[in-house]
C-alpha positions, -999 to 999 in steps of 0.1 A, spaced: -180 -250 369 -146 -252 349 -123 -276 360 -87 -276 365 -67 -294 348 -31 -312 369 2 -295 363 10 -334 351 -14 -360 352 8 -387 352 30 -374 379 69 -381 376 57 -402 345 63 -383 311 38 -392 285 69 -409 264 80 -427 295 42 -439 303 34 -450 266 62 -468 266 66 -489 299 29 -489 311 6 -484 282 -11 -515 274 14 -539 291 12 -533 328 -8 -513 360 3 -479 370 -10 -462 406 -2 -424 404 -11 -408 437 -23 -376 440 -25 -374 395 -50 -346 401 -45 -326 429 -77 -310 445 -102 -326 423 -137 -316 428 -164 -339 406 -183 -308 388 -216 -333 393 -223 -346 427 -239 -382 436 -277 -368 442 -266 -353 406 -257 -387 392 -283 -406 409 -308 -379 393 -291 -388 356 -301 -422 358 -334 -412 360 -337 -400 328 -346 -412 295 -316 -423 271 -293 -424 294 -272 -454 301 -275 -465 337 -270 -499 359 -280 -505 398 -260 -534 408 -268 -548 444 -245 -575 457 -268 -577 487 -302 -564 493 -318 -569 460 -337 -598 451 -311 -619 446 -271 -619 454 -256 -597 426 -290 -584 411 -286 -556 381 -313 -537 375 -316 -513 346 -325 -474 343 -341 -452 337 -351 -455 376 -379 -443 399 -366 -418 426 -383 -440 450 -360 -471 436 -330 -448 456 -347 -444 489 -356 -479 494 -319 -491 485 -297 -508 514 -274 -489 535 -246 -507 522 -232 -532 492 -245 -514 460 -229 -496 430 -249 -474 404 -232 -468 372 -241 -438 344 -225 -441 313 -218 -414 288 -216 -392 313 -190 -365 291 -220 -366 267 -246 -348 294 -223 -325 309 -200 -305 294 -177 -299 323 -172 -337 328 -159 -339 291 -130 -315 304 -118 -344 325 -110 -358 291 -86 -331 285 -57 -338 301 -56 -378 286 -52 -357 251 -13 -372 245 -35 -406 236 -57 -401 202 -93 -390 201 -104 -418 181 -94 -442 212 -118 -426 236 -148 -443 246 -168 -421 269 -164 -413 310 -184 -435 336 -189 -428 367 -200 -451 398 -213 -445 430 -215 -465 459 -218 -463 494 -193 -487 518 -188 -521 506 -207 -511 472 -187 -528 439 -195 -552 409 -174 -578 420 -139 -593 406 -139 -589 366 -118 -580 337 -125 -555 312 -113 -559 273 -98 -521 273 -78 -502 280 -87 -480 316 -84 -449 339 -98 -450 373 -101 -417 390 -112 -412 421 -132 -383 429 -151 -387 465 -142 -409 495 -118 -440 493 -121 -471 476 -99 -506 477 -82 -519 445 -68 -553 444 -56 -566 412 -39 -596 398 -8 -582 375 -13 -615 349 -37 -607 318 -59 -632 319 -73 -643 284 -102 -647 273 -104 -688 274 -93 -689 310 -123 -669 322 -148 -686 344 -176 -668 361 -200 -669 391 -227 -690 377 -261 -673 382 -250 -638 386 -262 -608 361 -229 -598 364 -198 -613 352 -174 -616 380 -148 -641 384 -150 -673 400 -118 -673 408 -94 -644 417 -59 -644 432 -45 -603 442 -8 -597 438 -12 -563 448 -37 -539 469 -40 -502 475 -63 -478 490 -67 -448 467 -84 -414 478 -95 -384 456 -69 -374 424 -53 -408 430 -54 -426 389 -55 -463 386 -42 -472 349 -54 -507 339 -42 -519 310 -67 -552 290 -76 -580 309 -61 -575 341 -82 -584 367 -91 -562 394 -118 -553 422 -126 -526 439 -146 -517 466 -159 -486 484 -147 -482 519 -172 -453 522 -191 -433 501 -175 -431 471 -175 -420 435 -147 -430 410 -143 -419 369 -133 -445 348 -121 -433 314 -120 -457 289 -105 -463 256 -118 -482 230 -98 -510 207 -117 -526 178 -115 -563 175 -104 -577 142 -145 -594 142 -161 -561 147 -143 -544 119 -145 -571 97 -186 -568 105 -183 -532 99 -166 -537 66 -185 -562 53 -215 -538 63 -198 -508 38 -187 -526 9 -204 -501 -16 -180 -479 2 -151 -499 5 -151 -518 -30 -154 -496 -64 -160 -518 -86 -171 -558 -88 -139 -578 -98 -147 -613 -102 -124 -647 -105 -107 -655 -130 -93 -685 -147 -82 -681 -182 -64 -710 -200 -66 -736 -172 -53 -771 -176 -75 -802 -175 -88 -810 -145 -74 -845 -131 -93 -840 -101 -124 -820 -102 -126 -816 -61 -96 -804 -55 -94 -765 -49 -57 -758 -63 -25 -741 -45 -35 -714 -74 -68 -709 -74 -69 -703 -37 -38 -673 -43 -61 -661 -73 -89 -656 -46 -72 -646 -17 -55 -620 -41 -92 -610 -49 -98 -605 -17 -71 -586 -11 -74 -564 -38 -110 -554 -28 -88 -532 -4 -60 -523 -23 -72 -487 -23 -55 -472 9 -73 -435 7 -106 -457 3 -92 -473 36 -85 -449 53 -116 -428 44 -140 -453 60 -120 -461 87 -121 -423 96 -159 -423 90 -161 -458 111 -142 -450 143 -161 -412 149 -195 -429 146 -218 -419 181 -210 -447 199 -244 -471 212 -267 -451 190 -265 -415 204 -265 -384 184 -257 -349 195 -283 -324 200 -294 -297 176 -294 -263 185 -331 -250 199 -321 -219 173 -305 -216 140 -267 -205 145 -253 -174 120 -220 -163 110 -224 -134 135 -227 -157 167 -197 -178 158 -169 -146 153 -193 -125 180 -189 -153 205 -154 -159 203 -137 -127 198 -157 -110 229 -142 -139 257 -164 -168 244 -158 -203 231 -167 -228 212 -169 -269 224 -173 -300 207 -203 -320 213 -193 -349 234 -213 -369 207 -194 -356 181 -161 -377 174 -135 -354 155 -103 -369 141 -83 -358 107 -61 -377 86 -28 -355 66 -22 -365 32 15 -359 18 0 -334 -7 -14 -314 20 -49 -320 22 -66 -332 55 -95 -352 57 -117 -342 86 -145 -363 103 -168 -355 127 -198 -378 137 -190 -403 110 -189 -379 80 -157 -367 60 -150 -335 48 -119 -329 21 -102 -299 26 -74 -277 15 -49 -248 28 -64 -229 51 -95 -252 57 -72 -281 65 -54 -258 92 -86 -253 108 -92 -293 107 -63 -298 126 -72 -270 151 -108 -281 153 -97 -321 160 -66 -312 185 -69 -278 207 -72 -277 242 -100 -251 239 -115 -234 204 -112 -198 216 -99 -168 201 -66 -180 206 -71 -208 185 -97 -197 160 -86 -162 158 -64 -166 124 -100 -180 108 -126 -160 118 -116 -127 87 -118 -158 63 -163 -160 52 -159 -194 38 -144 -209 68 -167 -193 95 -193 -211 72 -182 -241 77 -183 -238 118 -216 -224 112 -228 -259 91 -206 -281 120 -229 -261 143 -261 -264 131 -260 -300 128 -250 -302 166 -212 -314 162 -199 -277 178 -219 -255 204 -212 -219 213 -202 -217 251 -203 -180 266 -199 -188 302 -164 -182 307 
């Protein structure tokens, strides 16, 4: 089932206007973002994902379960759902874009923020009075409500990270303290845009199900880790200190005002290679997020497939898996990664990059000026044999 993407997600809000006043510095409600929404999986659906292998799934029960605010990990037992409470629990799939295709089209429409930002879609179902208490989350969010109603209250102050205090005792990390400022009821197509560390709560009035997309932001440590994990990458060659024609040493356990700019300039200079930079970054931020990989296909794709496929009403998708971003160079050249690889490429190849990282849909539209060219249905054919595009003929 295709899904439909809103005349304007963000309602009378422009993507300039939202970016601007919203983005990252305060809440936004937009009622009725996505008119007529239907969830293209239902919660039997869901409930039935977190039963399998390798996916990422939580139970959290704030009553009913062993103890008050008891997570419990999947993969579950189908049995585990019919011998929950009526009331007060959420489940939570993550990843969700990356099992069903027609989920990652929810993405679609959030295209005016980059790729590389996207994290992944959740989903979370719960019947009344379900929720995982009062929390904050270190990212950027956008809840979407797709079945029943649910109660948001939130607290418009970020809250850092030293202030935080939690319920002692709990699996989950919910506030000990929490003061609303505002409160609203949202029903299907309403959007909730939360920007880092606001607090908030929600909870189902009924049966429920609610999206949250969410957007990723590297801290300084974890790219420093990542760095320091890449240096045969990042560094080209071993410089060392040095200190030629020093003056006598007065006192031998001092570390000078110029020795410490001759190593922090070291340091430094380890990066001074922006395209170096820039290529590892790229490779970095379209890894498969918390180890997953996209699937191969169960047979070989050819040349024929690919131009077949798409010039008789066909398209082709991007594995959910598959991150694809591009960086332009001022000669001209684009680097393309996908998956945490980088591929260098030039004039009509680097077209295709930025067609392949950026169009609503790979169709004949898009991929039509590409598919006379041998070398460059070649290279959809390698991107699709290694699981990063897939052919999709059911439209």
């Amino acid at each position: 089932m295709s899904i439909r993407k809103p005349d304007a997600l963000l309602g009378e809000y422009s993507p300039e206007r939202f970016l601007r006043d919203y983005w990252q510095q305060r809440p936004l409600l937009i009622r009725n973002a996505w008119p007529g929404f239907s969830s293209p999986i239902s919660p039997e659906e869901l409930a039935g994902l977190a039963c399998e292998e390798g996916v990422t799934s939580r139970l959290v029960l704030e009553k009913g379960g062993a103890y008050p605010w008891e997570m419990r990990f999947g993969p579950f037992a189908e049995d585990e759902f019919t011998s929950l409470p009526e009331t007060h629990w959420s489940l939570l799939v993550q990843e969700v874009d990356r099992l069903i295709p027609e989920v990652a089209d929810v993405l679609q429409p959030f295209r005016f923020l980059p790729n590389w930002r996207i994290d992944d879609v959740q989903i979370s179902y719960a019947p009344a009075h379900g929720n995982v208490g009062a929390h904050v989350d270190s990212y950027d969010v956008f809840l979407l409500q797709a079945e029943g109603s649910r109660r948001w209250q939130i607290s418009h102050e970020p809250l850092g990270e030293d202030e935080e205090a939690f319920v002692e005792d709990a699996d989950v990390r919910i506030l000990k303290e929490f003061s609303p400022d505002e409160e609203w009821v949202v029903e299907p197509g309403d959007l909730l845009y939360l920007p880092p560390r606001v607090p908030h709560y929600g909870v189902a009035l009924e049966r429920c199900m609610t999206y949250s997309i969410g957007f990723r932001a590297p801290s300084q440590a974890e790219l420093l880790q990542a760095a320091g994990a890449s240096t045969e990458d990042l560094i080209p060659q071993d410089a060392r200190y040095q200190d030629p024609a020093p003056p006598p040493r007065s006192h031998a356990g001092e570390i000078t005002a110029a020795e410490r700019e001759e190593l922090r300039t070291l340091l430094r200079t380890a990066l001074a290679s922006d395209e170096r930079l820039d290529k590892w970054l790229g490779t970095y931020l379209t890894r498969p997020t918390r180890g997953s990989a996209p699937p191969l296909p169960e047979e070989r794709v050819l040349p024929s497939h690919i131009v077949n496929a798409v010039r008789n009403g066909g398209r082709i998708r991007r594995s959910a898996v598959a991150h694809f971003s591009h960086i332009s160079h001022d000669d001209g050249r684009v680097t393309l990664f996908v998956c945490g690889r980088s591929y260098d490429l030039t004039g009509e190849a680097a077209e295709m990059a930025r067609v392949l990282t950026s169009a609503d849909r790979l169709d004949s539209e898009s991929l039509g000026p590409f598919l006379d060219r041998g070398q460059l249905v070649l290279f959809l054919v390698d991107l699709a044999n290694e699981g990063y595009l897939y052919l999709d003929q059911s439209e």
